[in-house]
N, C-alpha and C positions, 0 to 999 in steps of 0.2 A: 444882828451881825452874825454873819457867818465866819467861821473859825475854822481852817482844815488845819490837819497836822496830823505827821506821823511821830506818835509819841517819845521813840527811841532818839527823834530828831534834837538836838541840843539846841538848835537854832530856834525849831518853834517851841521849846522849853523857856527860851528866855524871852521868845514874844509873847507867852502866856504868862509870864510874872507879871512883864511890861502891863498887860492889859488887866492885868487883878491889883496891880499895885494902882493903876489909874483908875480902878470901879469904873471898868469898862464892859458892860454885857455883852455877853456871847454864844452862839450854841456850837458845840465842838463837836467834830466830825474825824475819824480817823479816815486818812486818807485809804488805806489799804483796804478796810472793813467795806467801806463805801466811797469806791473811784467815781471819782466825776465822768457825769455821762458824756454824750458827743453834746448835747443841748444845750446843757451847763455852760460847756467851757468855751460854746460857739457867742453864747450870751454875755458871760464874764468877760471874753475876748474883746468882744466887742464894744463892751462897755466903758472896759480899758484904757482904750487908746492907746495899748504897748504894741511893741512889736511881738507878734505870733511864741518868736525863741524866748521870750523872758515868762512864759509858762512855761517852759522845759528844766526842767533839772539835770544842771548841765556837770555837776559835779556829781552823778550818781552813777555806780557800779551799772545800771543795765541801758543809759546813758551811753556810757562807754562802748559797753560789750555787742550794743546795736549799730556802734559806730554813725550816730547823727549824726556828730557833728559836719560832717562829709555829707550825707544824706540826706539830710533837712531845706538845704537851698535847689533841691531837685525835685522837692514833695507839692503839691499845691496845698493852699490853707485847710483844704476839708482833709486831705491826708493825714496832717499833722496834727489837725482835731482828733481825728480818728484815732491814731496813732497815741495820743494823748488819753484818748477815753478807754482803753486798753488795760492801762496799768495803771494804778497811784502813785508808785514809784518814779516812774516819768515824769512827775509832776513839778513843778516849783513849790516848795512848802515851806514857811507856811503857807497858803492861801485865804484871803479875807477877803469875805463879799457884805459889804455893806451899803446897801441901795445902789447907788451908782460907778460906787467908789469900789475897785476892784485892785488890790497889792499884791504880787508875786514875794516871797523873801521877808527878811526881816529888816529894815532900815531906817533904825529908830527916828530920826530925824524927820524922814518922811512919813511915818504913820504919827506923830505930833502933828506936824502939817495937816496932815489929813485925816484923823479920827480925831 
């Protein structure tokens, strides 16, 4: 299983308790260090079955400052991949890719469900 996170993030701080307090393996990736390419996140997308914007980090300062919110229902899907493989920052985080199973965010109930 894959594990992204930007460490400073308090969110994936407590998804990473979560999944050590459960002896849940994983390989951890800093999102900044190593942004997800267009490839990746065309493949996790896909796998998904979410909608496009719930990869986006929609509460993040450069979120904001690019003004997506506005922007993003004008982009086509490979823009906003594109657009995504750009920055880590832009990213939803944490992000877990584990074979099929692809989660934006931290929402414990659903990663029970689903890991």
């Amino acid at each position: 299983m894959l594990f992204i996170e930007y460490p400073k993030c308090s969110t994936c701080k407590k998804a990473k308790k979560w999944l050590d307090e459960k002896q849940i393996p994983y390989t951890d990736r800093h999102i900044v260090e190593e942004n997800p390419t267009y490839e990746e996140l065309k493949e996790w997308y896909q796998k998904s079955g979410m909608p496009l914007k719930k990869f986006f980090n929609t509460s993040g300062l450069l979120y904001k400052e690019l003004q997506l919110k506005d922007k993003l229902k004008d982009m086509s899907e490979e823009e906003q991949l594109k657009l995504l493989s750009t920055n880590g920052m832009l990213v939803k985080r944490p992000l877990v890719v584990d074979g099929d199973t692809v989660l934006t965010g931290f929402k414990e109930s659903e990663w029970e469900e689903k890991l």
